[in-house]
C-alpha positions as CSV (number, residue, x, y, z in Angstrom):
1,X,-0.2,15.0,11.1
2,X,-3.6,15.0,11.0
3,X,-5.5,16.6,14.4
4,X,-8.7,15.5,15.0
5,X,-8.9,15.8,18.5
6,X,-6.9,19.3,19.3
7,X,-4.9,17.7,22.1
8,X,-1.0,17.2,21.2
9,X,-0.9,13.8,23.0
10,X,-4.1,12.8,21.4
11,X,-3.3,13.5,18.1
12,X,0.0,11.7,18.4
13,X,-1.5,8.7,19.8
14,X,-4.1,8.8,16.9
15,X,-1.3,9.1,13.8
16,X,0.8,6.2,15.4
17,X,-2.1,4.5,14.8
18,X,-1.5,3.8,11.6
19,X,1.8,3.3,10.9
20,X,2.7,5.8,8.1
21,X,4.9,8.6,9.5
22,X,8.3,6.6,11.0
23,X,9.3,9.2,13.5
24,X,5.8,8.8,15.3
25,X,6.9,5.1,16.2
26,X,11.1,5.5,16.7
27,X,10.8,8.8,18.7
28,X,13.0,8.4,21.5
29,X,13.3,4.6,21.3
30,X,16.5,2.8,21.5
31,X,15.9,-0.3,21.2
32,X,17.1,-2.4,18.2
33,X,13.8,-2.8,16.5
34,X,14.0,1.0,15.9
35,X,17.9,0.7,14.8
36,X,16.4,-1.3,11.8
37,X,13.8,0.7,11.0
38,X,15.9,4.1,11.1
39,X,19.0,2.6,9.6
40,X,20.9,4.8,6.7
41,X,21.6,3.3,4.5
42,X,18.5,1.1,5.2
43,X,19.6,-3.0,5.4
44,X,16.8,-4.7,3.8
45,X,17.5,-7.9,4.7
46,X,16.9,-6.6,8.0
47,X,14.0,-5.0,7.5
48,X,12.5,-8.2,6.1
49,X,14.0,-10.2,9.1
50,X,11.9,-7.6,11.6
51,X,8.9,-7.9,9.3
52,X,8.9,-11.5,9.4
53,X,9.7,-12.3,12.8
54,X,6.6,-14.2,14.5
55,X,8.1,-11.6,17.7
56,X,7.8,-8.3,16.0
57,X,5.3,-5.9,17.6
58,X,2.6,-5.5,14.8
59,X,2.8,-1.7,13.9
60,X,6.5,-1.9,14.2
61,X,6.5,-4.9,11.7
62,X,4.0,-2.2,9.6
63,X,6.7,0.1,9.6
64,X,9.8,-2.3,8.4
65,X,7.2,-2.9,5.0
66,X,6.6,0.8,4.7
67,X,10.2,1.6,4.9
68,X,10.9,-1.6,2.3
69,X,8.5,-0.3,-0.2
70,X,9.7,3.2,0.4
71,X,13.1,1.6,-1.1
72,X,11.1,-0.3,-4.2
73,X,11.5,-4.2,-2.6
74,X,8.3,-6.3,-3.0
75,X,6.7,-7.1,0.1
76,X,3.9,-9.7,0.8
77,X,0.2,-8.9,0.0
78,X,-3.0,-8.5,2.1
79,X,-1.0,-10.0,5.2
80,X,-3.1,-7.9,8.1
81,X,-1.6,-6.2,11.1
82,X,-4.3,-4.2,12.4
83,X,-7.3,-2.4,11.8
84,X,-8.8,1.1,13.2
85,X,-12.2,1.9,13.6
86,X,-13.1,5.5,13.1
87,X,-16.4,6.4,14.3
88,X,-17.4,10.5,14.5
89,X,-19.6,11.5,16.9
90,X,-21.2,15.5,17.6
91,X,-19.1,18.1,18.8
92,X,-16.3,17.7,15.6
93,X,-14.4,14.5,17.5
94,X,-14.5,10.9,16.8
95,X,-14.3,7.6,19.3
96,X,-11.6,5.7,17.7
97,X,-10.4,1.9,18.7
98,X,-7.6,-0.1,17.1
99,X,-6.7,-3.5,17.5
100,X,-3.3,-5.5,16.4
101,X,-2.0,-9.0,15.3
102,X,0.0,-8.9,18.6
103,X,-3.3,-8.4,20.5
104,X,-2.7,-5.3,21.5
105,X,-5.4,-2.2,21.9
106,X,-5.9,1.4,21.8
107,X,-8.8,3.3,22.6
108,X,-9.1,6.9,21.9
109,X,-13.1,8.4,23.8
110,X,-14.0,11.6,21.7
111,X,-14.2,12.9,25.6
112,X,-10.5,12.7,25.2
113,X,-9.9,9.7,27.2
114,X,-8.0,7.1,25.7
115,X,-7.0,3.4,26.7
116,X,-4.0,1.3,25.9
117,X,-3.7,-2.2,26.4
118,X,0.0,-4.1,25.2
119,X,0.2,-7.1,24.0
120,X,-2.8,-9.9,24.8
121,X,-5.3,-9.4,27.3
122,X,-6.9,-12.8,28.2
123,X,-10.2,-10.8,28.5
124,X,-10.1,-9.2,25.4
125,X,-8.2,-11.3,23.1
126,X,-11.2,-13.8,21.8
127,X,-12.6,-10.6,20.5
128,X,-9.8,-9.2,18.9
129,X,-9.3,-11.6,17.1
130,X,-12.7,-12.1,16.0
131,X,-12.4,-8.7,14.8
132,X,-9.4,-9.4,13.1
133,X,-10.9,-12.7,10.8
134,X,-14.0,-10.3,10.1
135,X,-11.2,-7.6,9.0
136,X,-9.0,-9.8,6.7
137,X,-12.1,-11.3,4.9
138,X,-12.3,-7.4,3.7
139,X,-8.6,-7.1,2.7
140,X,-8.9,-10.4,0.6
141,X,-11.5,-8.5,-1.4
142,X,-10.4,-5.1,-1.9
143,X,-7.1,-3.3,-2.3
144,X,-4.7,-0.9,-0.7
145,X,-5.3,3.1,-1.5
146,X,-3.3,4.7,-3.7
147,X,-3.5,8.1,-2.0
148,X,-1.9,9.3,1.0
149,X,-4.3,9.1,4.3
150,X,-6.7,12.0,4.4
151,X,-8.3,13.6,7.7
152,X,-10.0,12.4,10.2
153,X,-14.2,11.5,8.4
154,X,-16.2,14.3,9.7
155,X,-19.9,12.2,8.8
156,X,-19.3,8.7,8.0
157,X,-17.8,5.3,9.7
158,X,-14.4,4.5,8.7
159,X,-13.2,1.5,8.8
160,X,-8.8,1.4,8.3
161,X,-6.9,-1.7,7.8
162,X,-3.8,-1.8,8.6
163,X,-1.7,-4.3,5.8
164,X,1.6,-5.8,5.0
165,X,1.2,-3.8,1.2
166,X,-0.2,-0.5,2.5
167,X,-3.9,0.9,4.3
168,X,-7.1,-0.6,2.8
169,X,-9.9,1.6,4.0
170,X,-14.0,1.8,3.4
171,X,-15.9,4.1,5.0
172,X,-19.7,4.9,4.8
173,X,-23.0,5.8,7.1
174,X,-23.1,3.4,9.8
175,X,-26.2,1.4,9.3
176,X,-26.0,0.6,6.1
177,X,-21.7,-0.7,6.7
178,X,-23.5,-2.5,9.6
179,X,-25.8,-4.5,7.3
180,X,-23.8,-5.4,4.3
181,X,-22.0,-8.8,4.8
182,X,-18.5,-7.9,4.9
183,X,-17.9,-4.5,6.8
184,X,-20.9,-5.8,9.3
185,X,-19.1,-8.6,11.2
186,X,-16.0,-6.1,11.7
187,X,-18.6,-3.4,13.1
188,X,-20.2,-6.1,15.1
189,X,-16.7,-7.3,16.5
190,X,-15.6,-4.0,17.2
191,X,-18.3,-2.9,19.0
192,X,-17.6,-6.2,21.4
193,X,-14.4,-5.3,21.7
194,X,-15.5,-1.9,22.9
195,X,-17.6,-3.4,25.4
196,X,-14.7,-5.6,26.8
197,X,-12.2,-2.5,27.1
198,X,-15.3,-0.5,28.7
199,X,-15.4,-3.4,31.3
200,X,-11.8,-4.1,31.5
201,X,-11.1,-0.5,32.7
202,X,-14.4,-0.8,35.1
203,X,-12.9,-3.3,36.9
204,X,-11.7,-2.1,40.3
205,X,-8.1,-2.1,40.5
């Protein structure tokens, strides 16, 4: 588990993020979403069920392809879940904002505050899925890695997509991600989407 922000709770929050280490999403869930996903000998049909199903929470569905290629089945390609904006910032820490296909959002401050919105926000939801359009037209023209995630980027912008056939990433300085014609409309939509969960937590209870 990677640690980019020293803090336990942090850090955990952060990994789930990207939905490549099982215990980090079934810890101390009981609910039958996590039966599937933890289920030995796996049952793939089921796993493709929970993958499928238009109900599935987006990292869990993540999760049920992960486990399915762990096993060798085929699963469908460049069908996007979510997508994690990495963004370092002085002092060693990062700001760091994910958004899902079930409209949910996470925002992790480098100040070590963090936000967590479940499921669609009314507010926010026009943007996240602006951001999500701007982050498939990226998966439909690269591919996923082929190596295992690496730390936290210490200089450059990352930008992590989260996909049915494993994490497409690109990462570079900001400026010039914010001017080429694919990684600049995600920037741009992320940076809304920012600006909405900044407001959203502003607003007096």
């Amino acid at each position: 588990m990677h640690t980019p922000y020293q803090d336990s709770a942090l850090d955990f929050l952060y990994n789930g993020l990207f939905c490549d280490d099982l215990s980090l999403l079934t810890s101390g869930a009981t609910a039958a979403w996590a039966r599937t996903l933890t289920a030995q000998p796996a049952d793939v049909q089921a796993l493709r069920a929970l993958a499928a199903a238009p109900d599935t929470e987006a990292r869990v569905a993540a999760m049920a392809y992960r486990r399915l290629q762990a096993l060798g089945q085929r699963v469908p390609a460049r069908e996007l879940l979510g997508v994690v904006l990495e963004v370092p910032m002085q002092g060693g820490r990062q700001d760091t904002l994910a958004a899902f296909r079930d409209g949910s959002v996470r925002f992790i401050h480098n100040t070590g505050h963090s936000t967590i919105v479940e499921g669609r926000n009314a507010l926010l939801q026009p943007t996240v899925e602006r951001l999500l359009a701007a982050s498939q037209a990226v998966v439909d023209r690269i591919g996923p890695s082929d190596k295992p995630r690496g730390a936290a980027p210490q200089v450059h912008v990352r930008l992590n997509f989260i996909v049915s056939d494993g994490l497409y990433f690109g990462e570079g300085p900001m400026q010039p991600l914010m001017n080429d014609g694919l990684a600049g409309p995600v920037l741009q939509a992320g940076i809304q989407l920012l600006n909405g969960v900044t407001s959203l937590v502003a607003q007096p209870a």
